[in-house]
N, C-alpha and C positions, 0 to 999 in steps of 0.2 A: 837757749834757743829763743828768738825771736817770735811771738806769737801773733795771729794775725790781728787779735785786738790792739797791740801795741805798733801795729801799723797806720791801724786809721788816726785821719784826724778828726779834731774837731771844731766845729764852728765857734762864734764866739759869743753864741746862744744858747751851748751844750747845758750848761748847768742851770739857767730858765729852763729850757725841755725837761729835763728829769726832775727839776721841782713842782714842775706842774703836772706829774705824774706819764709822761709820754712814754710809750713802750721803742726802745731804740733798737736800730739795724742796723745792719753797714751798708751803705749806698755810695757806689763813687768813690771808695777811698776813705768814705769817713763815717761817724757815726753819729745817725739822723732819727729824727722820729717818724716812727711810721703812721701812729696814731696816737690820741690822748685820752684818758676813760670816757669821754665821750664816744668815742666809738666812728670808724670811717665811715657809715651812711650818714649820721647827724652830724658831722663834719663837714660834709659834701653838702647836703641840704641846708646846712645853715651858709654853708659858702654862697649860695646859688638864692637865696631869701632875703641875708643879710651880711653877713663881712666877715672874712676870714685873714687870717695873717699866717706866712710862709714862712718858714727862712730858709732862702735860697742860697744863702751866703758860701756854700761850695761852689756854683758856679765858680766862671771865670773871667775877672773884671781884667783891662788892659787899655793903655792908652795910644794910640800911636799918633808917632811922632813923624815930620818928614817937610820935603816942600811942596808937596801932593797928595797924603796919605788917600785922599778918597781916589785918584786916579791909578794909585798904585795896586789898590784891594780890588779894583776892577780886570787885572790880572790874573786874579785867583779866584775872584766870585763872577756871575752873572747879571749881579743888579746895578743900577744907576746913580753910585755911589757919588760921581763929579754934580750932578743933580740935586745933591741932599740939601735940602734948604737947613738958613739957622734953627735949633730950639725943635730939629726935627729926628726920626728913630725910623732904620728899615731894616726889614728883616732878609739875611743874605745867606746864601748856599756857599760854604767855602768846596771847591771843587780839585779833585786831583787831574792826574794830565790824562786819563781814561773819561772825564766827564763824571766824574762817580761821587757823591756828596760825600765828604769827611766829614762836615757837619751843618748845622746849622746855627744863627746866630743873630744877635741884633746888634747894631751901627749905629753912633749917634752923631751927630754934629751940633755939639755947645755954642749957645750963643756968644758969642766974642772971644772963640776959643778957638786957635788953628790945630789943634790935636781934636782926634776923634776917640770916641769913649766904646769899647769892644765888651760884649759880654758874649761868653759861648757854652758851652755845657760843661759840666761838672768834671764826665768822663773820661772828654777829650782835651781840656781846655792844654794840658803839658806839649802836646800832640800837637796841637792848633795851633800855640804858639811858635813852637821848634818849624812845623811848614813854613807859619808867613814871615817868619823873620828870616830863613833859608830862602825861601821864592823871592823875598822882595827886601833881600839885604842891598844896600846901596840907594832904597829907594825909600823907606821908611824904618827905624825904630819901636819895636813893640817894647813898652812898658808893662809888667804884670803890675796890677798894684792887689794882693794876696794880703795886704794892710786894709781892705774894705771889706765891708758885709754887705750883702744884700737882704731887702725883705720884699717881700709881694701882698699885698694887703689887694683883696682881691674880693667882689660881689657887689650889688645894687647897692647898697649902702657906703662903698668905701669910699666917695667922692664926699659926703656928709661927713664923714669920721674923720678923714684926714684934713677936711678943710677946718676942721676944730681944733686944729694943732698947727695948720700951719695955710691960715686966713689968707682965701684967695686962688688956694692951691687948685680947686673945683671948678675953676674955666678954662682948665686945661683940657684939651679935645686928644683923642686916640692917637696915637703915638707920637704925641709932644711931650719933650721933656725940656726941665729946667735946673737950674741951680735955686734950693728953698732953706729956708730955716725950719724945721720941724722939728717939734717939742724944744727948741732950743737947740739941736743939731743941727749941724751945716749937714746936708744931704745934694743930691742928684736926682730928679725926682721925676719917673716918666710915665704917660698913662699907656700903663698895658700890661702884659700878664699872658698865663697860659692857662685859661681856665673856660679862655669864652666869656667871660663876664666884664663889668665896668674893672677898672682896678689899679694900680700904682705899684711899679716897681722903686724902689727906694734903696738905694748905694750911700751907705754910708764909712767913719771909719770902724775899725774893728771895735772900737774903744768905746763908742757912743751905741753901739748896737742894742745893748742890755738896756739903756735907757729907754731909746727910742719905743721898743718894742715894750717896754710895761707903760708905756704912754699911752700906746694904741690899743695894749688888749684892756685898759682898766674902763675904754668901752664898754659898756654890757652889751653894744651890737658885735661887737669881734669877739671871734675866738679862735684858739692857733687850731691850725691845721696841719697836718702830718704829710707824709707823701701819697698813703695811702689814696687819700680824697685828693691828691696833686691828680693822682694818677687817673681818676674816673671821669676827675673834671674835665681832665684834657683828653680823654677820649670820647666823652660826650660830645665835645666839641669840634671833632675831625683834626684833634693837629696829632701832628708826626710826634712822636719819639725817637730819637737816632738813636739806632744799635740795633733798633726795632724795626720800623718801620721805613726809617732810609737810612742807609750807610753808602759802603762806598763801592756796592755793585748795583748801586737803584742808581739812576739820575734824573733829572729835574721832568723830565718830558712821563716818563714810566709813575713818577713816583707824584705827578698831577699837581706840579709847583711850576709848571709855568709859568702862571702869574708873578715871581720871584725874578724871573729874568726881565727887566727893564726893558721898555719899547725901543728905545735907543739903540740898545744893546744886541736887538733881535736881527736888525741891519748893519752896524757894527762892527759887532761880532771882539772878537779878542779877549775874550774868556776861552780857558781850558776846552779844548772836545769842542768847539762852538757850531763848528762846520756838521759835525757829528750830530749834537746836540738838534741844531734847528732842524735840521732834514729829519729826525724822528718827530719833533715835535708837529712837520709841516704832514709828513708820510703815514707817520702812526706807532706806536708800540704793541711790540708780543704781547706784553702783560701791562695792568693797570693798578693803582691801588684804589679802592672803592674800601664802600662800608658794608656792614654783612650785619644782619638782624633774623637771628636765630629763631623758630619758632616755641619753640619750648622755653624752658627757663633755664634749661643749663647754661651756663657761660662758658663759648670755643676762648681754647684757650690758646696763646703764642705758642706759634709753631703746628696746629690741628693742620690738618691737611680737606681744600674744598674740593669737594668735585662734581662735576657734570652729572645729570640726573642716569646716565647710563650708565653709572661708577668710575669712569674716567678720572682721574685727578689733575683738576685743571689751577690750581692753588694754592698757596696757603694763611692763614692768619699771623697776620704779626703784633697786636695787640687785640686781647680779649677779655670781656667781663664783664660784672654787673654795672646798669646804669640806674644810678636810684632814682632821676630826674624821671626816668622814663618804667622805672617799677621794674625793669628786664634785661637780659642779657643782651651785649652792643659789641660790635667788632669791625675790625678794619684789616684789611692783607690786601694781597697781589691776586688776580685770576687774571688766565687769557683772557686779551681784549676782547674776543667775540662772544662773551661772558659777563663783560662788565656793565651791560645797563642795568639802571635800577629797574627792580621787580622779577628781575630773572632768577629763576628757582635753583638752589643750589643744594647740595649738601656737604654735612660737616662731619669726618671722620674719626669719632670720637670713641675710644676704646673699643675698636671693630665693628662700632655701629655709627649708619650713616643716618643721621637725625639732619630734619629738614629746616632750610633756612635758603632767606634773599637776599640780594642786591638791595642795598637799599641807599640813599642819597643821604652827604653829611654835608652840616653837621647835626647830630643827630636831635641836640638843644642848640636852639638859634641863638645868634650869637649877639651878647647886647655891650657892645662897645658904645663909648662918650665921643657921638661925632657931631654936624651943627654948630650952631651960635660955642663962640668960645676961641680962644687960644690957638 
């Protein structure tokens, strides 16, 4: 009988992780580390100080192919993907015919390159692909390429560390990407991340991965970072996690990614639900997703149930926990809209006790993206 270890896979960094002492889980089908003996608060804080390295390489890399791929993916997404300039990266809602996010994702357009470069979640990515190659057969070609790794080299420091390996790389501005040589590998090379912080996502092939990465950690500013600290970062920072925080009965208007549907797009229209879509976004939603700042130090955890100060249950959390940046417990879910501003007093339903906590405005650490003089 099949065992579920013998299920997962693995990245092509696995054996780096357990040499460097990482404690591994199964995430997404595969098996990851969640942290390294340094431990997931000084992981997080050295992320957020000085520079961290990822491996994202579960995700899901994809090229597509077409005589219009960016017109085509505006079929299935919201953003202004025919708009994407060269050497440029956006981030897009792939949407079902309800309006409902299946996921979310980043777009890129290579300079001198008429395929665009697709990365999507780990989770979904099988999912993601079997959609858009069904919705948009006849009109594009999806490419997996499951031959690349990804790494995230990620904090104030990572523009310094990586321009030491691949000279120049550092006048790249927020979500520009390029084709670089680093450490001597041919990579794909974009500034951004999921962390809130400065940082470089880096696609390479599977083969070169091991190298690249003891390149970067023989820094003594990097150190890897596990999911664990993925996971605080990105909630310090107000983004979503899909599965959590949006799937595919939240949509873009409820779930406060408006800004993801292109201007263009908002008169347009010809995305999924669009009709649907804009008249909440103009009219309003039931519910909102917001931030929530508990007053104690428990951390609400996914799935706690909020409620109204007269015990009503007007909510609940879909991502919750400690934030080391901030010394305290941080959270993010859905409440009714007539609930959602920040400062309004809520409580948190936590093993039949309603412990008090707010509304509060994210992201909860400001966000320090490379924008300005540059690239």
């Amino acid at each position: 009988m099949e065992t579920t270890a013998e299920k997962l896979q693995r990245t092509p960094l696995y054996d780096l992780h357990v040499e460097l002492g990482a404690k591994i889980v199964p995430f997404a089908g595969y098996e990851m580390p969640v942290q390294y003996p340094t431990g997931i608060i000084k992981e997080h804080l050295h992320t957020r100080e000085k520079a961290g390295l990822f491996d994202v390489s579960h995700m899901g890399q994809a090229f597509l192919r077409g005589p219009d791929p960016a017109r085509a993916m505006e079929k299935v997404c919201p953003s202004d993907f025919v708009g994407l300039k060269e050497g440029m990266q956006r981030y897009g809602l792939l949407l079902n015919d309800q309006g409902g996010v299946k996921d979310d994702f980043m777009l890129t357009k290579l300079a001198d390159e008429a395929d665009l470069y697709l990365v999507v979640n780990a989770s979904m990515k099988e999912s993601d692909f079997a959609y858009i190659a069904k919705k948009l057969d006849g009109e594009l070609t999806l490419i997996p390429r499951p031959d690349r790794a990804l790494l995230a080299l990620q904090g104030p420091l990572a523009g310094k560390v990586l321009d030491k390996l691949s000279p120049g790389i550092d006048f790249l501005n927020f979500m520009r990407v390029t084709r670089a040589t680093v450490a001597g590998v041919e990579a794909i090379v974009g500034r951004t991340g999921y962390t809130g912080e400065d940082g470089f996502e880096i696609s390479v092939s599977a083969a070169d991965a091991e190298k690249l990465a003891r390149a970067i950690l023989a820094d003594p500013d990097v150190l890897p970072i596990g999911l664990g600290a993925r996971d605080s970062l990105r909630l310090e920072a107000g983004l979503c996690l899909y599965g959590h925080d949006i799937d595919e009965t939240t949509d873009p208007a409820e779930a406060d990614l408006v800004w993801a549907i292109g201007k263009r797009r908002k008169t347009e229209l010809g995305f999924p639900a669009a009709e649907k879509i804009m008249a909440r976004v103009l009219n309003g939603t039931e519910k909102k997703r917001v931030g929530v700042r508990p007053d104690g130090r428990a951390p609400a955890r996914d799935g706690t149930e909020i409620a109204a100060k007269d015990g009503r249950v007007i909510g609940k959390i879909t991502s919750g926990g400690f934030g080391p940046s901030l010394n305290a417990p941080i959270a993010m879910g859905y409440v009714e809209t007539p609930f959602a501003a920040d400062g309004t007093e809520v409580d948190l339903l936590v093993r039949g006790k309603a412990l008090p906590a707010r509304i509060a405005p994210m992201p909860f650490v400001p966000h320090r993206y490379k924008r300005g003089a540059g690239k």
